[in-house]
ZADO-1210 file (C-alpha; in nm, 4 decimals, padded with zeros to 6 digits):
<atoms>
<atom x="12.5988" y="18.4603" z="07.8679" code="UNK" pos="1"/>
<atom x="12.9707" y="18.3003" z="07.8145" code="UNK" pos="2"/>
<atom x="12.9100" y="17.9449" z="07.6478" code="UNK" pos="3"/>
<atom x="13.0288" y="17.7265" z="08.0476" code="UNK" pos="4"/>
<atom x="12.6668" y="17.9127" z="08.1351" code="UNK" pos="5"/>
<atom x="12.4905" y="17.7894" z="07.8517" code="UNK" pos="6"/>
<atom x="12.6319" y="17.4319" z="07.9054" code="UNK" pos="7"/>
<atom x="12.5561" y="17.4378" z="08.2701" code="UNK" pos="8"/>
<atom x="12.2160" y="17.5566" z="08.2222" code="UNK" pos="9"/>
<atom x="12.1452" y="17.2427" z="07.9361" code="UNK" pos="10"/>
<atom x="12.2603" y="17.0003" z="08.1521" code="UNK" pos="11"/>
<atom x="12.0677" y="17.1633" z="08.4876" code="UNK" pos="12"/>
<atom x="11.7797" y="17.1230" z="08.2424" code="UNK" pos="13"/>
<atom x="11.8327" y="16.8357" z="08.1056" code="UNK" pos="14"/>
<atom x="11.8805" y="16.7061" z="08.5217" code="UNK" pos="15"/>
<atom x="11.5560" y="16.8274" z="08.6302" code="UNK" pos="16"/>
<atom x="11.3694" y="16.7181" z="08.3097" code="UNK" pos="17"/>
<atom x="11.5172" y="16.3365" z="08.4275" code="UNK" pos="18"/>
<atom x="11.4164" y="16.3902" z="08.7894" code="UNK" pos="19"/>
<atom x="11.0204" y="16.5073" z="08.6583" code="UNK" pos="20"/>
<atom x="10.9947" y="16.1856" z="08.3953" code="UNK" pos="21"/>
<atom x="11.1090" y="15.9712" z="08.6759" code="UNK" pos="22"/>
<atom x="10.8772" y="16.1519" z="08.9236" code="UNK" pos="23"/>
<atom x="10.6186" y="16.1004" z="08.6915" code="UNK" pos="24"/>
<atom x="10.6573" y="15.7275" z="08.5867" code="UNK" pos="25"/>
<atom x="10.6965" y="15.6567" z="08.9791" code="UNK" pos="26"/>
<atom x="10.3610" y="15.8283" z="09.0432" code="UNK" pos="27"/>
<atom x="10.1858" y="15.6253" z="08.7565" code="UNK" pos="28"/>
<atom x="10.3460" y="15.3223" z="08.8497" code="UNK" pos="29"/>
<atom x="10.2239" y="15.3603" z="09.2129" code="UNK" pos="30"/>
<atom x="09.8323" y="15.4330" z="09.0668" code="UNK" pos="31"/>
<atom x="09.8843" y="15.1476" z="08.8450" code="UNK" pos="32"/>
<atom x="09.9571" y="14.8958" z="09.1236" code="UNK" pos="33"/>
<atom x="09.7051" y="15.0492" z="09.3352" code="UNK" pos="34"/>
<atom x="09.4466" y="15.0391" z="09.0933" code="UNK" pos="35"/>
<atom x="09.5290" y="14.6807" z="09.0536" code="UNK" pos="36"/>
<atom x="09.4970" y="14.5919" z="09.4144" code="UNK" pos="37"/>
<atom x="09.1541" y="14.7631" z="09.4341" code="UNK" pos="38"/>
<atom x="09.0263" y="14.5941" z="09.1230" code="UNK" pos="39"/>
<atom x="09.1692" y="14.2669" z="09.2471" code="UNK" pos="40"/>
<atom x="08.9464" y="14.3148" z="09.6041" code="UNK" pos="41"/>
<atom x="08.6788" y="14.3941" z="09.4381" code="UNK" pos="42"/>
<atom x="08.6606" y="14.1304" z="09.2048" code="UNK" pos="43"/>
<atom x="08.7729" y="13.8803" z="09.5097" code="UNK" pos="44"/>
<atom x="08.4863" y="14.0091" z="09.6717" code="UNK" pos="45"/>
<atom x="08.2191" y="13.8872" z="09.4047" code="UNK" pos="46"/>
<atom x="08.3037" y="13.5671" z="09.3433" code="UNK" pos="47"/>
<atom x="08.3943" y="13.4934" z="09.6845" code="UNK" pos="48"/>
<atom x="08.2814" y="13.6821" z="09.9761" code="UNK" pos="49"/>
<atom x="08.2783" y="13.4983" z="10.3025" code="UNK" pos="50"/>
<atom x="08.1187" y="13.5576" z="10.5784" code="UNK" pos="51"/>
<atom x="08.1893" y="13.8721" z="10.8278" code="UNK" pos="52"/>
<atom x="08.2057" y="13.6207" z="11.0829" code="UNK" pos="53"/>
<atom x="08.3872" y="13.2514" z="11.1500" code="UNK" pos="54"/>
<atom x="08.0900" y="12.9566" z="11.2665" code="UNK" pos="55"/>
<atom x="07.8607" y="12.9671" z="11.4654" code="UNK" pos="56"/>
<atom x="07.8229" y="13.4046" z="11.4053" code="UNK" pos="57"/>
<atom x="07.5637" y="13.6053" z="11.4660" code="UNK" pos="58"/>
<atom x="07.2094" y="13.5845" z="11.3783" code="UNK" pos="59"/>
<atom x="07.0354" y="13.8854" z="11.3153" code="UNK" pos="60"/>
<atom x="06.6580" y="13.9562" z="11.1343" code="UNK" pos="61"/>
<atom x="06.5808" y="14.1104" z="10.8093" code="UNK" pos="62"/>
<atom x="06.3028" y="14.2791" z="10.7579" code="UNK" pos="63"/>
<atom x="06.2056" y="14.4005" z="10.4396" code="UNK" pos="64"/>
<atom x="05.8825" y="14.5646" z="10.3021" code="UNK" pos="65"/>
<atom x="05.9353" y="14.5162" z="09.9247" code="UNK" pos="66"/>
<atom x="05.9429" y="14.8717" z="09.8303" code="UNK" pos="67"/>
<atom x="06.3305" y="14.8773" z="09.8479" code="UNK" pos="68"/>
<atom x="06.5713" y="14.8172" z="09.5729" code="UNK" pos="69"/>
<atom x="06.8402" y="14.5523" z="09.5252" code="UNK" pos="70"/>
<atom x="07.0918" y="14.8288" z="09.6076" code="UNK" pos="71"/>
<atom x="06.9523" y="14.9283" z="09.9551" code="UNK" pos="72"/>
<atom x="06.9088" y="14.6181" z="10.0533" code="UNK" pos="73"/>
<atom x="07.2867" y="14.5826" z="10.0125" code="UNK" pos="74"/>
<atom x="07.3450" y="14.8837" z="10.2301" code="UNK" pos="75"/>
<atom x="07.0940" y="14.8010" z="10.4759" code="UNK" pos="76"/>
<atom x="07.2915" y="14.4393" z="10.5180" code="UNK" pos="77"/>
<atom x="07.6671" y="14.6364" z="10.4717" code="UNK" pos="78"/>
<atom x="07.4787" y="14.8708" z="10.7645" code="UNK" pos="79"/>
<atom x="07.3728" y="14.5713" z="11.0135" code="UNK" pos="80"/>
<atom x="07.7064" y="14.4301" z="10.9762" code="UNK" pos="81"/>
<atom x="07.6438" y="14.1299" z="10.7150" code="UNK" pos="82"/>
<atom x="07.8121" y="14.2145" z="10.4388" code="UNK" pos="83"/>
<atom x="08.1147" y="14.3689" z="10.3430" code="UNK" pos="84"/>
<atom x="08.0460" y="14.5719" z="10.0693" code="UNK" pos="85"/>
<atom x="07.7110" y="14.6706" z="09.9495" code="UNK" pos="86"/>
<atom x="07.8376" y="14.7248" z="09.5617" code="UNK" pos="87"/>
<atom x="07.9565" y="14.3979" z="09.5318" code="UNK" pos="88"/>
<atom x="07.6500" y="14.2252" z="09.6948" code="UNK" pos="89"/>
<atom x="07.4571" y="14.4419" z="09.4521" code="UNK" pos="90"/>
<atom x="07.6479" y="14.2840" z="09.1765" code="UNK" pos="91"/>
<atom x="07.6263" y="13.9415" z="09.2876" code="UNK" pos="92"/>
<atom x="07.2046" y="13.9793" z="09.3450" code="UNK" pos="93"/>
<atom x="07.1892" y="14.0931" z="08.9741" code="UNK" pos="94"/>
<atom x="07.3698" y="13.7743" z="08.8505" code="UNK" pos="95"/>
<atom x="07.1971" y="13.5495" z="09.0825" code="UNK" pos="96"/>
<atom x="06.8423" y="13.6691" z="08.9738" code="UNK" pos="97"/>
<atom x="06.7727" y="13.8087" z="09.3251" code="UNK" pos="98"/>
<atom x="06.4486" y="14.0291" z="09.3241" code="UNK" pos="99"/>
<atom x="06.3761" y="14.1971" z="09.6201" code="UNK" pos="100"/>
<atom x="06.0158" y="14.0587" z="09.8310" code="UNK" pos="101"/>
<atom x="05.8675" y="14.1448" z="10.1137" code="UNK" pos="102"/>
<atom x="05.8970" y="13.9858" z="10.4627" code="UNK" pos="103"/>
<atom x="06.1875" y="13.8836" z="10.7296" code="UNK" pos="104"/>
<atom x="06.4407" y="13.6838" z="10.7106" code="UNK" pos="105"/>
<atom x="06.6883" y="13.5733" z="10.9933" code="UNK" pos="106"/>
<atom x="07.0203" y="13.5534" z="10.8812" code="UNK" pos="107"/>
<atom x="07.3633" y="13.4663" z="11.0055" code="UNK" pos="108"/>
<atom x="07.6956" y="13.6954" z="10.9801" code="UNK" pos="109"/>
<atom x="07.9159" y="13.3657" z="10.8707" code="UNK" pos="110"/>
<atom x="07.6939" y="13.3283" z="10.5867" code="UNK" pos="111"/>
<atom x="07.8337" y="13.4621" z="10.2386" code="UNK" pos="112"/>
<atom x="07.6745" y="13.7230" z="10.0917" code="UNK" pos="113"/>
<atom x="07.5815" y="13.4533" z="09.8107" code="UNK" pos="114"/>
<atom x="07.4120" y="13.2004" z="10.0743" code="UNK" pos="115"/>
<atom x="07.2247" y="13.5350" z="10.1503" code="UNK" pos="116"/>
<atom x="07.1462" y="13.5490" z="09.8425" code="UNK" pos="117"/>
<atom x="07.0071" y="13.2586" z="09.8359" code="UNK" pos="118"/>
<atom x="06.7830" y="13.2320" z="10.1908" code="UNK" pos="119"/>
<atom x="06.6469" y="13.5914" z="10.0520" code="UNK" pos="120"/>
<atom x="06.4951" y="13.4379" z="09.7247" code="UNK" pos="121"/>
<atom x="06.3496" y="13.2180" z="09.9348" code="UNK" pos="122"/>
<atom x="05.9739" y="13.2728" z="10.0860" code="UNK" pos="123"/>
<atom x="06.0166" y="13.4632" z="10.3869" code="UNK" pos="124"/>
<atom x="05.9869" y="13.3038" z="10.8087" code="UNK" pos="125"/>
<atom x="05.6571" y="13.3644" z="10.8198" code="UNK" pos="126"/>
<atom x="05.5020" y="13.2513" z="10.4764" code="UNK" pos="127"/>
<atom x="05.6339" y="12.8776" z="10.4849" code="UNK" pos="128"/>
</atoms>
């Protein structure tokens, strides 16, 4: 190879090995940034989830038979349109002392999940 071939080969090289760094730090930039957002949601949702629904919402019943653990009762609220998200209800239950008792419960979509919370430490409807 004459030494123009050599040169033009180095700086192709050196060109593409740019173009892959920048690729690269683009890519991790982009995960960065996303992986903020989603952490930022998350967290948004645990200290302050509102309501699925503005005032005067939905009322819907809750009936649990005590068996079930703080987890599915998050999914079985995320699943009758409640909540939001069952992990961070999960969470929120575990730093609010919630344990899990059996009865029903009538509760409203435009509550937060931590006024839920709340009602469900409560003695159920039909023990009061």
């Amino acid at each position: 190879m004459s030494r123009v071939t050599k040169e033009i080969n180095k700086m192709s090289l050196a060109v593409i090995s740019f173009c892959g760094r920048l690729v690269l730090y683009t890519l991790v930039a982009v995960l960065l940034l996303m992986g903020a957002k989603k952490g930022y949601e998350f967290g948004y949702s645990i200290f302050y989830a509102p309501g699925i629904d503005k005032a005067p919402g939905v009322e819907k019943v809750v009936t649990l038979d005590g068996s079930e653990s703080v987890s599915e009762v998050g999914k079985l609220l995320e699943d009758i349109g409640l909540i939001r998200d069952h992990s961070a209800f999960s969470i929120q239950a575990k730093v609010y002392g919630y344990e899990v008792q059996e009865g029903a419960w009538t509760l409203n979509t435009a509550l937060s999940s931590k006024e839920m919370i709340d009602l469900l430490k409560e003695a159920p409807e039909g023990d009061e």
